[in-house]
C-alpha positions in Angstrom: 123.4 90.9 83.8 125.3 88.2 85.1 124.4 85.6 88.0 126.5 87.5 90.5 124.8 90.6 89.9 121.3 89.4 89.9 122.1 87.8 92.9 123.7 91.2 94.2 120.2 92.4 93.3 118.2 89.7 95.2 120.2 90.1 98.4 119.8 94.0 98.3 115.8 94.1 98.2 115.5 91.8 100.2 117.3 93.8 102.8 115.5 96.7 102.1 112.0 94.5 102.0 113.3 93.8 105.8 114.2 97.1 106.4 110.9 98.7 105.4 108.9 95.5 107.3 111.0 97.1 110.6 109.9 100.5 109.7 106.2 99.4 108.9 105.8 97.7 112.5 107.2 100.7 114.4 104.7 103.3 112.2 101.9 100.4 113.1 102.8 100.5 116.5 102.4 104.2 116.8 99.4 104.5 115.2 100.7 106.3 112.1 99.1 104.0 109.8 99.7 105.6 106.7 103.2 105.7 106.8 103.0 102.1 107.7 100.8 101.1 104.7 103.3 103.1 102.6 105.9 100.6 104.1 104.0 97.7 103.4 103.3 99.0 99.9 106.8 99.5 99.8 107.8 95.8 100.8 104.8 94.2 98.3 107.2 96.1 95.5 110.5 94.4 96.4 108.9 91.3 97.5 106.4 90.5 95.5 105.5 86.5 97.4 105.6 88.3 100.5 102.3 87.2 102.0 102.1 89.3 105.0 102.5 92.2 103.4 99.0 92.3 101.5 97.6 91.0 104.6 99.0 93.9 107.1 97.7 96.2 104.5 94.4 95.3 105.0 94.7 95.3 108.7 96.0 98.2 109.1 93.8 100.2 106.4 90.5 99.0 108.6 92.1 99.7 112.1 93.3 103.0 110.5 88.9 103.3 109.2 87.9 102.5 112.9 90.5 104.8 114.5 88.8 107.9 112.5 90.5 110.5 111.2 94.0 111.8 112.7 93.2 115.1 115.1 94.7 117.1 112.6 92.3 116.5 109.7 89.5 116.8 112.0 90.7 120.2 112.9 91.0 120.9 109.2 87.4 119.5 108.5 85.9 121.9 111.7 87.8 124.7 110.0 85.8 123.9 106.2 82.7 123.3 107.9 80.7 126.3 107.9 77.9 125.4 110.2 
C-alpha cells in the first residue's frame, strides 16, 4: 500500500469517525441511546485515540440504566409477565 493510499485511508475514517460522532449526538439527544452507543462504538473502531468516545459510552449506557427501559420493552415485559 503506498503513502498516498494509506493516507487516502486515514482521511476517509476519519470522516466517517466524524460522521458517526454527528449521528451519535443527534441519537443522544433524542434519547435513543442505543443507536448512539452503536455510533460511538462505531467511532472507537475507526478512531481508536478518540478519547471521547469511551467516555460518551459510559455516559450514555448509565443515563440509558436510569432512563429504564424504552416503553416498548416494558409493554413486552407486561405482556411475559403472567401475574
Amino acid at each position: 500500500m503506498s503513502d498516498h493510499s494509506t493516507s487516502d485511508q486515514l482521511t476517509d475514517d476519519a470522516r466517517r469517525a466524524d460522521d458517526h460522532r454527528r449521528r451519535a449526538k443527534e441519537h443522544a439527544h433524542q434519547g435513543r441511546y442505543d443507536e448512539a452507543i452503536a455510533c460511538w462504538r462505531r467511532v472507537e473502531e475507526l478512531d481508536p485515540y478518540d478519547a471521547d468516545a469511551l467516555a460518551r459510552i459510559a455516559s450514555l449506557t448509565l443515563e440509558k440504566a436510569r432512563h429504564g427501559a424504552p416503553a416498548e420493552q416494558d409493554a413486552e415485559l407486561d405482556d411475559a409477565d403472567p401475574a
